[in-house]
Every structure is written in structure tokens, then in C-alpha cells.
FIMIVO-449773 format. One record per residue: residue in three letters; y, z, x of N, C-alpha, C, O in turn. Coordinates in nm, 3 decimals. Layout:
% residues N
NODE  zaza       ny       nz       nx      cay      caz      cax       cy       cz       cx       oy       oz       ox
NODE   Ala        Y        Z        X        Y        Z        X        Y        Z        X        Y        Z        X
...
END
This chain:
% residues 163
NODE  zaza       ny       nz       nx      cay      caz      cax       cy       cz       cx       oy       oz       ox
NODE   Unk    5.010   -3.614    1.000    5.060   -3.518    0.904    4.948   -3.466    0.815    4.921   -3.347    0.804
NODE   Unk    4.875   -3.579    0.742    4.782   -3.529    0.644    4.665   -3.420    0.750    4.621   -3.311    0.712
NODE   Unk    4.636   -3.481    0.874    4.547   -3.362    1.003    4.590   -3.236    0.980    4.508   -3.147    0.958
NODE   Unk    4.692   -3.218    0.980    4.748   -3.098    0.989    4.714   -3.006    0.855    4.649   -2.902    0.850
NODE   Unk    4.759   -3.056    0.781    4.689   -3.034    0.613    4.578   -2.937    0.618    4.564   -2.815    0.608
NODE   Unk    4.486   -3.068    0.642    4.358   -3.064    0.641    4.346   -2.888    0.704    4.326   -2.779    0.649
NODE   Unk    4.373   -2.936    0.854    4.312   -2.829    0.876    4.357   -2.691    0.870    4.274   -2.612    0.916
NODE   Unk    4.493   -2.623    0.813    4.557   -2.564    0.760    4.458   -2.544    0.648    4.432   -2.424    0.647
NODE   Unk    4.406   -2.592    0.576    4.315   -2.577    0.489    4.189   -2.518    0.468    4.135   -2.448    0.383
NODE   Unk    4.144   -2.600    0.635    3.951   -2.590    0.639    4.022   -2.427    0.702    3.931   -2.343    0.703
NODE   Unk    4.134   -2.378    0.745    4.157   -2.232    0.821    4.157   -2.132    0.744    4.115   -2.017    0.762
NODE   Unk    4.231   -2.204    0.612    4.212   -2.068    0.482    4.068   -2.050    0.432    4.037   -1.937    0.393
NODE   Unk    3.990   -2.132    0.428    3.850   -2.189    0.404    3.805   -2.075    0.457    3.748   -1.987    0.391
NODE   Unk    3.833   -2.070    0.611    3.714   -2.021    0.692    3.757   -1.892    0.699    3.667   -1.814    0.728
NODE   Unk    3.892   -1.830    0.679    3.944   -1.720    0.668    3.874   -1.650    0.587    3.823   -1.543    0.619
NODE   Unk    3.860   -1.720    0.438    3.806   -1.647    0.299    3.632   -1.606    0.335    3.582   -1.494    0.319
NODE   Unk    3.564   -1.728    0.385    3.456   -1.696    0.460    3.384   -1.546    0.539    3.276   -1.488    0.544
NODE   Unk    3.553   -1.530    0.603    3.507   -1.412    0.685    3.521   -1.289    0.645    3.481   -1.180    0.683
NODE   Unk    3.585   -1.328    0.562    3.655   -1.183    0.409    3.530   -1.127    0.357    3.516   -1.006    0.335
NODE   Unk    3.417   -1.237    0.333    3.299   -1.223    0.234    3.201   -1.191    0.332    3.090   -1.162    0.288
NODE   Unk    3.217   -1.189    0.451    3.104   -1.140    0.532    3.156   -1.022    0.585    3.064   -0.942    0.605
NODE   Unk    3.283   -0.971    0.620    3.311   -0.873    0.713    3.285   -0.728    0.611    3.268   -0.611    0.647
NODE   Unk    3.289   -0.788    0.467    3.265   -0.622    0.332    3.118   -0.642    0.391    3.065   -0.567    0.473
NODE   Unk    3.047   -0.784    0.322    2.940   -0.780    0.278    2.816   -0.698    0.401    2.712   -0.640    0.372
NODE   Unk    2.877   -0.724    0.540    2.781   -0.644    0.637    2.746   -0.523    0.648    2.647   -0.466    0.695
NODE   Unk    2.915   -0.466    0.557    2.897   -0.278    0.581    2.838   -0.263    0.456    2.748   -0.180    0.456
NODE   Unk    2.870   -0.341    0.306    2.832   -0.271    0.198    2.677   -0.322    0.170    2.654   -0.280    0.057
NODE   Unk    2.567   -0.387    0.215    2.523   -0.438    0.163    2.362   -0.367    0.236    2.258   -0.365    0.171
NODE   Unk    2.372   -0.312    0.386    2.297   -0.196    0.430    2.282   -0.057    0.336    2.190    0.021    0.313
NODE   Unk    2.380   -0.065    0.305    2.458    0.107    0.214    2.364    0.099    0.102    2.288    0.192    0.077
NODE   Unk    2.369   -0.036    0.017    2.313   -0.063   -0.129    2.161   -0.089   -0.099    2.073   -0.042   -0.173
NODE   Unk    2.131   -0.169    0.019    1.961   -0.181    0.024    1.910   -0.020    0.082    1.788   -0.005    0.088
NODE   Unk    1.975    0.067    0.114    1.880    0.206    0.133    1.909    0.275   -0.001    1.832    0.355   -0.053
NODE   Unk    2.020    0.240   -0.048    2.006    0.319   -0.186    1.861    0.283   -0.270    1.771    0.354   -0.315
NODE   Unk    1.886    0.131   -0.267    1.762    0.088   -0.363    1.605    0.101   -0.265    1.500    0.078   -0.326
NODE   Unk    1.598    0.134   -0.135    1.477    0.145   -0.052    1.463    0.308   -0.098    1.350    0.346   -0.126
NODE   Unk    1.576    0.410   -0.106    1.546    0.532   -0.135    1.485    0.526   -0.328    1.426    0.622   -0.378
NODE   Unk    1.505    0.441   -0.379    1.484    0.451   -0.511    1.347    0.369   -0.527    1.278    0.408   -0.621
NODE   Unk    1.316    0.304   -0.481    1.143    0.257   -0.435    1.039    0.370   -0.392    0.928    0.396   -0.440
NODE   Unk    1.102    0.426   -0.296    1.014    0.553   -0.214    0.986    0.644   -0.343    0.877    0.678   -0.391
NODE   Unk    1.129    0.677   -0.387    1.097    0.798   -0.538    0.998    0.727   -0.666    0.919    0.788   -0.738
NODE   Unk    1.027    0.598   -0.666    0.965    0.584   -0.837    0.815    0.571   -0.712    0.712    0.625   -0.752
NODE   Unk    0.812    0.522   -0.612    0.637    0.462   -0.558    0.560    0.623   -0.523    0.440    0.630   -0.495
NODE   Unk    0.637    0.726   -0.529    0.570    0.859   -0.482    0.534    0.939   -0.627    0.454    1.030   -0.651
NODE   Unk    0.628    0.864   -0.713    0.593    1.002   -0.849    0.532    0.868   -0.891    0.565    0.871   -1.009
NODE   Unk    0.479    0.773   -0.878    0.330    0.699   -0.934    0.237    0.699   -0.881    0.144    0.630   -0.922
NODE   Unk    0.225    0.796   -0.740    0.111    0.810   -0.659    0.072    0.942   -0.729   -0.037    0.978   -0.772
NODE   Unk    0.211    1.017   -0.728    0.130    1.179   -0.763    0.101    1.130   -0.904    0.020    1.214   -0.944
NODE   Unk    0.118    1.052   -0.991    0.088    1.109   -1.100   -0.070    1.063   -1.172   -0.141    1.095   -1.268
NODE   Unk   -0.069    0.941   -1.024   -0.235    0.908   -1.023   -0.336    0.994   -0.914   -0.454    0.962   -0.905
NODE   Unk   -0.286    1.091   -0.843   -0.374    1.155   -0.781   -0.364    1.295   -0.836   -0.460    1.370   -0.821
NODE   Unk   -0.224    1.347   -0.916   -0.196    1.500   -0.967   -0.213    1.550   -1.102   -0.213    1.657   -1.162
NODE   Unk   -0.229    1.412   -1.127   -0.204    1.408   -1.289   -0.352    1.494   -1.413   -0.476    1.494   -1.410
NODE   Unk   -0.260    1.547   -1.495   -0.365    1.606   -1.580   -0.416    1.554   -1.688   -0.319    1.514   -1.753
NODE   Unk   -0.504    1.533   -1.740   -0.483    1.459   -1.885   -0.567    1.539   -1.964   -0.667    1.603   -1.930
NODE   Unk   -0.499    1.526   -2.104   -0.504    1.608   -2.204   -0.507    1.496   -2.317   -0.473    1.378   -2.306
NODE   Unk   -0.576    1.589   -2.468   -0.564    1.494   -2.547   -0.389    1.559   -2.638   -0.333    1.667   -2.624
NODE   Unk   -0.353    1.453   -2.716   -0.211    1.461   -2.774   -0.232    1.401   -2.926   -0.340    1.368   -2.975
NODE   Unk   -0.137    1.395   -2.971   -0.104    1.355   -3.129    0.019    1.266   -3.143    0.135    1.306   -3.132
NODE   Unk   -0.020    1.146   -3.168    0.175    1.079   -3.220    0.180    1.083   -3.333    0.105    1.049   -3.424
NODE   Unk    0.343    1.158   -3.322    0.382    1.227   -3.419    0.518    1.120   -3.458    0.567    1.152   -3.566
NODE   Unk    0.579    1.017   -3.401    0.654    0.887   -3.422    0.661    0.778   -3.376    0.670    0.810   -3.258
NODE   Unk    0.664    0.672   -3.377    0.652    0.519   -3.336    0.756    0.490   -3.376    0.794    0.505   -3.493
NODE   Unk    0.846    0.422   -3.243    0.947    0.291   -3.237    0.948    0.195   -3.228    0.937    0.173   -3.107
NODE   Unk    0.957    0.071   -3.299    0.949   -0.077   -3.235    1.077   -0.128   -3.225    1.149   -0.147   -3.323
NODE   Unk    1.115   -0.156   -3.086    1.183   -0.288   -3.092    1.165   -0.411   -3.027    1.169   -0.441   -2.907
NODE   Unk    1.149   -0.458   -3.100    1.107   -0.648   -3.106    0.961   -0.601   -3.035    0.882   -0.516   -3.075
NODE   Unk    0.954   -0.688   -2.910    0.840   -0.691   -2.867    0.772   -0.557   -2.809    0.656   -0.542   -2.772
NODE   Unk    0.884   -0.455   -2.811    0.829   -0.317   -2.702    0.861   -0.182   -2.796    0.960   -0.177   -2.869
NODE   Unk    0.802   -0.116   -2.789    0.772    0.014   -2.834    0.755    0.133   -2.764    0.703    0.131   -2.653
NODE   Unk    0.796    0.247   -2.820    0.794    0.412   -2.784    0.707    0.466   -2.877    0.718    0.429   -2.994
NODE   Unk    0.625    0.547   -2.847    0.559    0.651   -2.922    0.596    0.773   -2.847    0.617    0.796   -2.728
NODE   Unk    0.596    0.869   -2.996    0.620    1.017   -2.943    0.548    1.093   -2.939    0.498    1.097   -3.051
NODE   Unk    0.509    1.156   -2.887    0.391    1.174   -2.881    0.421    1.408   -2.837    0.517    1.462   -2.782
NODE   Unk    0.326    1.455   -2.880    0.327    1.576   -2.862    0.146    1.680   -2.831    0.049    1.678   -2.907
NODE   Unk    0.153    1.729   -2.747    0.027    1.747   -2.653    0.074    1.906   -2.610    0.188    1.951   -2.611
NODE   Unk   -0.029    1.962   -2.578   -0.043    2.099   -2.501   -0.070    2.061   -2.385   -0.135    1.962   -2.355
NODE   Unk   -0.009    2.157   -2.294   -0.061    2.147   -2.123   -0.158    2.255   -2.126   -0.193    2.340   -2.207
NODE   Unk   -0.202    2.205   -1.953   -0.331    2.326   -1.940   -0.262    2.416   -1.921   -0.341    2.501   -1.883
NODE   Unk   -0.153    2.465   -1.922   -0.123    2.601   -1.897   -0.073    2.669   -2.041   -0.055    2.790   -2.050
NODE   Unk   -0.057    2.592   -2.132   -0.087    2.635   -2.279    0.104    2.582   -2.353    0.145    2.604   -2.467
NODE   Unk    0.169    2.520   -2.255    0.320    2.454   -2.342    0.278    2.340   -2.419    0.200    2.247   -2.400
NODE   Unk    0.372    2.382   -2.532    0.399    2.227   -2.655    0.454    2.192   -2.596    0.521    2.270   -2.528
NODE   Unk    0.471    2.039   -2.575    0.541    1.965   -2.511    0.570    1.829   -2.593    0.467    1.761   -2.596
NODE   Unk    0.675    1.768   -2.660    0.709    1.647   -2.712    0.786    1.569   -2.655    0.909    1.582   -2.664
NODE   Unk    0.717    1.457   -2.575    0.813    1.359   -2.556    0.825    1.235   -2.533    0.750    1.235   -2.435
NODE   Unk    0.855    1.137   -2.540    0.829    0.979   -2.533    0.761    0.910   -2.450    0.821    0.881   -2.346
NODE   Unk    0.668    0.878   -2.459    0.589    0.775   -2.392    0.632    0.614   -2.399    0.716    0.607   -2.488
NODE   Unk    0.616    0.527   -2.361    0.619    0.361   -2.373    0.518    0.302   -2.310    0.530    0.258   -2.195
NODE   Unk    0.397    0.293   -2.386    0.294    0.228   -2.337    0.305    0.081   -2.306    0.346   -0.002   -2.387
NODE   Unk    0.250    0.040   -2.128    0.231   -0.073   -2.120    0.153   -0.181   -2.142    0.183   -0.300   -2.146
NODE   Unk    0.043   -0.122   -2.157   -0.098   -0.186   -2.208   -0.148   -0.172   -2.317   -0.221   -0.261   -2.362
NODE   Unk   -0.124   -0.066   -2.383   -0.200   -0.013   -2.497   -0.161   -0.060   -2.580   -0.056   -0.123   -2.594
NODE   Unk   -0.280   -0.023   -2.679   -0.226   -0.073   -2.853   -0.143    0.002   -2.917   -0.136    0.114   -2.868
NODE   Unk   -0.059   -0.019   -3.030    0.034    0.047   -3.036   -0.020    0.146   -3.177   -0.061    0.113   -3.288
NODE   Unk   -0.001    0.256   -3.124   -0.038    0.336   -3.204    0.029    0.431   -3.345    0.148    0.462   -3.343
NODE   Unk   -0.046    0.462   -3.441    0.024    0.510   -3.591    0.063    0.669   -3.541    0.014    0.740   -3.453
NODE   Unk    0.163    0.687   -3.630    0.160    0.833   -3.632    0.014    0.915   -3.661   -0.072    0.842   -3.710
NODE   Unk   -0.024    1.048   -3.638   -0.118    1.136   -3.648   -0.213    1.046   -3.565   -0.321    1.098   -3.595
NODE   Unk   -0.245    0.940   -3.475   -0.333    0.921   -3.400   -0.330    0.980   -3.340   -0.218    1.027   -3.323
NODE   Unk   -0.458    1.043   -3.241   -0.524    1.076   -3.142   -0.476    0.979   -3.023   -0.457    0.858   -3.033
NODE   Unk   -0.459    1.062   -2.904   -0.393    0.974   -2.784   -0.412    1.086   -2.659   -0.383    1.204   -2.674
NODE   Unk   -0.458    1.037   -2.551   -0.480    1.088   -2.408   -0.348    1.049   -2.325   -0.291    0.940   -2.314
NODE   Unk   -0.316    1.184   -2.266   -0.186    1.174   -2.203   -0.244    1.229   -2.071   -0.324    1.322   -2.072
NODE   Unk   -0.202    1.167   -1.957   -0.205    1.127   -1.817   -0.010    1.222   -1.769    0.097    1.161   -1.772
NODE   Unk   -0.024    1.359   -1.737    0.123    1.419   -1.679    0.142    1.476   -1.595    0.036    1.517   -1.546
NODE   Unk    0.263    1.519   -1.520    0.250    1.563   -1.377    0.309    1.724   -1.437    0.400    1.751   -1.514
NODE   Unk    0.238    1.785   -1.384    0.228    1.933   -1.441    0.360    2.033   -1.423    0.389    2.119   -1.506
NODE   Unk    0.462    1.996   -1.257    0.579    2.005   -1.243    0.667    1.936   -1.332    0.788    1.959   -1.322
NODE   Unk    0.630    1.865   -1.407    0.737    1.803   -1.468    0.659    1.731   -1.645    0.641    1.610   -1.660
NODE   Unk    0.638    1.793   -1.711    0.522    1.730   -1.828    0.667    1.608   -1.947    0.659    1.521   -2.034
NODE   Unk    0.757    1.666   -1.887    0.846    1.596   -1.981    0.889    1.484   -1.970    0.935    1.437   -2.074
NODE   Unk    0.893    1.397   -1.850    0.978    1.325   -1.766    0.829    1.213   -1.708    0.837    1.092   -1.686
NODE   Unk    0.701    1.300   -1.694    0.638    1.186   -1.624    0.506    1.225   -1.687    0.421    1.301   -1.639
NODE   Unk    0.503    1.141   -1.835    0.378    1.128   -1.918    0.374    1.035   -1.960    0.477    0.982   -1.999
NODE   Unk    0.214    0.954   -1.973    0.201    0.851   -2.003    0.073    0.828   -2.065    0.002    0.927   -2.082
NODE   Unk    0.023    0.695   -2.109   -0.080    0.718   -2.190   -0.212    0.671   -2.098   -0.208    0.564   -2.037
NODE   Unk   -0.324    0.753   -2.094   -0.424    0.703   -1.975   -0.465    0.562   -1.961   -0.520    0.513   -1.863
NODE   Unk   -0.418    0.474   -2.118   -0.529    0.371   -2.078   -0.418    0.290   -1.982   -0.479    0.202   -1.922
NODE   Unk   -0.276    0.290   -1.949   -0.223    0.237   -1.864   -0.229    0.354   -1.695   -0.251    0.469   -1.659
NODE   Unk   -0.188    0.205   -1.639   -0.257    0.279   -1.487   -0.127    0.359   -1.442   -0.017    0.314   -1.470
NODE   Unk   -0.139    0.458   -1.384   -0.068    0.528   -1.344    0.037    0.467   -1.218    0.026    0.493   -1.099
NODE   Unk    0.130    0.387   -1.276    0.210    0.353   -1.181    0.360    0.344   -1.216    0.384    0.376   -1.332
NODE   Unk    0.416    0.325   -1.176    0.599    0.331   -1.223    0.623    0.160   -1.191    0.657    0.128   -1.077
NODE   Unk    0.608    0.076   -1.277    0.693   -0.043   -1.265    0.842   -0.079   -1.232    0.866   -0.193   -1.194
NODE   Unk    0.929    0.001   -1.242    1.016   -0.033   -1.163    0.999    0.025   -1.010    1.097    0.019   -0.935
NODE   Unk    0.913    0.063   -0.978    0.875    0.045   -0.817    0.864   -0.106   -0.760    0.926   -0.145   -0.661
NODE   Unk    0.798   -0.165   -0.819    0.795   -0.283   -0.782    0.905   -0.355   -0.818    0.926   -0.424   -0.719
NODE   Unk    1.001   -0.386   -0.913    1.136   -0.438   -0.890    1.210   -0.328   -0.787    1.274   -0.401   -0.710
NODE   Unk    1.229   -0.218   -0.756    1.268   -0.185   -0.650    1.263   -0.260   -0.509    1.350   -0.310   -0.438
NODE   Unk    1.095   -0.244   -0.497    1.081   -0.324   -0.371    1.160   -0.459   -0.348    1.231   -0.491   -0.253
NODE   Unk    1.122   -0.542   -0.486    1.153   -0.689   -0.426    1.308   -0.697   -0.410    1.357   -0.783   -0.338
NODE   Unk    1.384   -0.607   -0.478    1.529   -0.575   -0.480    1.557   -0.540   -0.344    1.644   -0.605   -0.287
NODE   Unk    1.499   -0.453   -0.284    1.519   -0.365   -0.155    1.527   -0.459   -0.047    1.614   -0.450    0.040
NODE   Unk    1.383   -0.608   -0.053    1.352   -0.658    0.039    1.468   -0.775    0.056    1.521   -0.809    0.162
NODE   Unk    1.492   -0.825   -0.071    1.607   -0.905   -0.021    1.711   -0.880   -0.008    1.774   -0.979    0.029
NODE   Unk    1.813   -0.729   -0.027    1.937   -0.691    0.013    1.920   -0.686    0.111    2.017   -0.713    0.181
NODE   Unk    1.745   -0.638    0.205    1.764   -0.600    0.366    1.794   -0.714    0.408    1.868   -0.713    0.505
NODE   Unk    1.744   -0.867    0.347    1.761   -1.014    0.425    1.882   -1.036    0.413    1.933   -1.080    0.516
NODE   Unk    1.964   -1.021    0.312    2.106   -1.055    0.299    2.155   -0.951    0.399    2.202   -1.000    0.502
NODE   Unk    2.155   -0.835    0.391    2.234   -0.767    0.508    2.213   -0.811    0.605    2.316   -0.859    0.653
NODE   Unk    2.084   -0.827    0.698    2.061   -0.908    0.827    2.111   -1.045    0.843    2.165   -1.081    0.947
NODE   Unk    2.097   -1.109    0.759    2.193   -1.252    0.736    2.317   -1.225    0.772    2.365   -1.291    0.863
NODE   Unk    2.388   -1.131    0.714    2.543   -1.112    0.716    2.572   -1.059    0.856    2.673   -1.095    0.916
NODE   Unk    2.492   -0.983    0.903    2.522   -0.942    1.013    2.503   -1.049    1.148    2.591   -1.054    1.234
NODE   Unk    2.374   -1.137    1.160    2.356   -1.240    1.200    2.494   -1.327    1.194    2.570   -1.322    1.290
NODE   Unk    2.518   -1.392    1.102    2.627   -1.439    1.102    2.770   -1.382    1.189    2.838   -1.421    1.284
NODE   Unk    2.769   -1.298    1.121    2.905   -1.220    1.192    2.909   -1.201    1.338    3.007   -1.200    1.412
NODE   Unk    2.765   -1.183    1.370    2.743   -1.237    1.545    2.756   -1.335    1.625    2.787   -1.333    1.744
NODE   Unk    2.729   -1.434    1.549    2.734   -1.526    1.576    2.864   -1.612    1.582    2.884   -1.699    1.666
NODE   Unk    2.967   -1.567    1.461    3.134   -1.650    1.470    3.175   -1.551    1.585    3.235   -1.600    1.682
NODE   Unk    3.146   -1.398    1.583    3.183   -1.306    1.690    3.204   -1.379    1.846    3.307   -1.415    1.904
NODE   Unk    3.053   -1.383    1.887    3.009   -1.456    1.995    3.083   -1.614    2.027    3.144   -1.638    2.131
NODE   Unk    3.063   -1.710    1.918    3.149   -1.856    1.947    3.323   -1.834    1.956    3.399   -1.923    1.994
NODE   Unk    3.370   -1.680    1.905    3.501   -1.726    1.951    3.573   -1.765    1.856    3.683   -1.812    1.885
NODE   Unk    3.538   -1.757    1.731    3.605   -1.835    1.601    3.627   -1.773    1.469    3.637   -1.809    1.352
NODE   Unk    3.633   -1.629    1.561    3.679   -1.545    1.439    3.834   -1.566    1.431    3.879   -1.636    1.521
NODE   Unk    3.919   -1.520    1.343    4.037   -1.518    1.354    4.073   -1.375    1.423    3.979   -1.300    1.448
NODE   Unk    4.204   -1.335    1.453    4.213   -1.231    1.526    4.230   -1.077    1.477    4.217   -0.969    1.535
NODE   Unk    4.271   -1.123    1.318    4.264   -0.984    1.265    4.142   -0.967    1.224    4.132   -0.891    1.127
NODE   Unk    4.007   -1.031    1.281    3.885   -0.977    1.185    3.790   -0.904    1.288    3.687   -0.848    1.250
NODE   Unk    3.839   -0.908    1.451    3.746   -0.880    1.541    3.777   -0.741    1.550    3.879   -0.681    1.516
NODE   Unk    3.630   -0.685    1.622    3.536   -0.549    1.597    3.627   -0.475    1.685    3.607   -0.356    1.708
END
């Protein structure tokens, strides 16, 4: 009697099992190209903006602190002669007063959105949490799918879960 139990049990077990793999195979490809397409974008506008980039000198005109991290605002002319004001967040640099002098590093298609201060290197840090994000949704998706081949193949799927 208690056999029976049991395995009435280890069946809901393995049921719930297959619940969490049969989403996780379709949704989890879907979410690692989202985040592989969002790697490609931040890793290409930190290439152009270290091979396209213009730099000019600028003026901060406000400073934010919070706690450990800070914004300066900073306002600069392009070479093509626009005022342009807009937030920087230096990663390296010292943090600078209003009316300082400051070199801005910008991508000329876009001076608003991708400026930064030269003495940091021209790269987009969340590129790199992208990647490592990207690389292990691709392992979990291949896992899931692996798996699902594998109960597929032994025969031990239940019958409403097969392909």
C-alpha cells in the first residue's frame, strides 16, 4: 500500500519536473538572443565610440553624488558647432566640481546618448554583463533541451508532454 503512495508521488514529482523543462526549452532560447542581441548593440556602440569618436573639450556645469557613484553634467560644443548638455558617469575619473574643464570622448550621430569622459576607456560595461548573461542562458537552454531529449528518448515522458 505505502509502494503505491510512494510512487503516486515520485509521478507528481516527475510530472512537475517536466512542466519546468517543457516552458523552460522554448522560453529560455527566446531570452538568451534577446540578451545576445543586447551584447552585440552595447559591444558595437563601444567599438564605434572608440574608433568614431570625437573629443572635444566641455565644462561641468552640475555634479551628482550618490553614495559611492556619481553623474556630472557636463555641456560641450561639437565639431559641427551644437551645444550639447548631457550626463556623463565617469568610471575612472576623479570626480569633478562644477565650472571644471573636462574632455568629452562622443559619437557624432548621436552626441547625446553616447558621451563620455576621455580619461575612461571607451567601452560600454554592461557589454560585458551582457555577455556573461547571454553565455549562461545559452547553457541553460542547451541543458533544457538536452534533458528533454533525453526523458524523450528513455520513454518516460508522460503522455501529455510528448512532441
Amino acid at each position: 500500500m505505502s509502494d503505491a503512495a510512494e510512487t503516486e508521488s515520485t509521478r507528481k514529482t516527475g510530472r512537475s519536473a517536466y512542466r519546468k523543462v517543457w516552458w523552460l526549452r522554448f522560453c529560455l532560447p527566446v531570452i538568451a538572443l534577446a540578451v545576445w542581441g543586447y551584447f552585440a548593440t552595447t559591444a558595437v556602440s563601444a567599438y564605434r565610440l572608440a574608433n568614431e569618436g570625437e573629443v572635444v573639450s566641455g565644462v561641468v556645469t552640475e555634479v551628482e553624488r550618490y553614495g559611492r557613484t556619481h553623474t556630472n553634467t557636463v555641456r560641450f560644443t561639437t565639431v559641427d558647432g551644437r551645444q550639447i548638455e548631457t550626463t556623463i558617469a565617469p568610471e575612472t575619473c576623479e570626480l569633478k566640481e562644477p565650472g571644471a574643464a573636462i574632455r568629452i570622448r562622443y559619437l557624432a550621430s548621436d552626441p547625446y546618448n553616447n558621451a563620455q569622459d576621455t580619461c575612461d576607456q571607451a567601452r560600454n560595461e554592461l557589454s560585458i554583463g551582457a555577455a556573461l548573461g547571454a553565455l549562461a542562458l545559452t547553457a541553460l537552454s542547451v541543458q533544457a533541451w538536452r534533458l528533454w531529449r533525453r526523458h524523450r528518448g528513455s520513454g518516460q515522458l508522460p503522455p501529455e508532454y510528448r512532441i
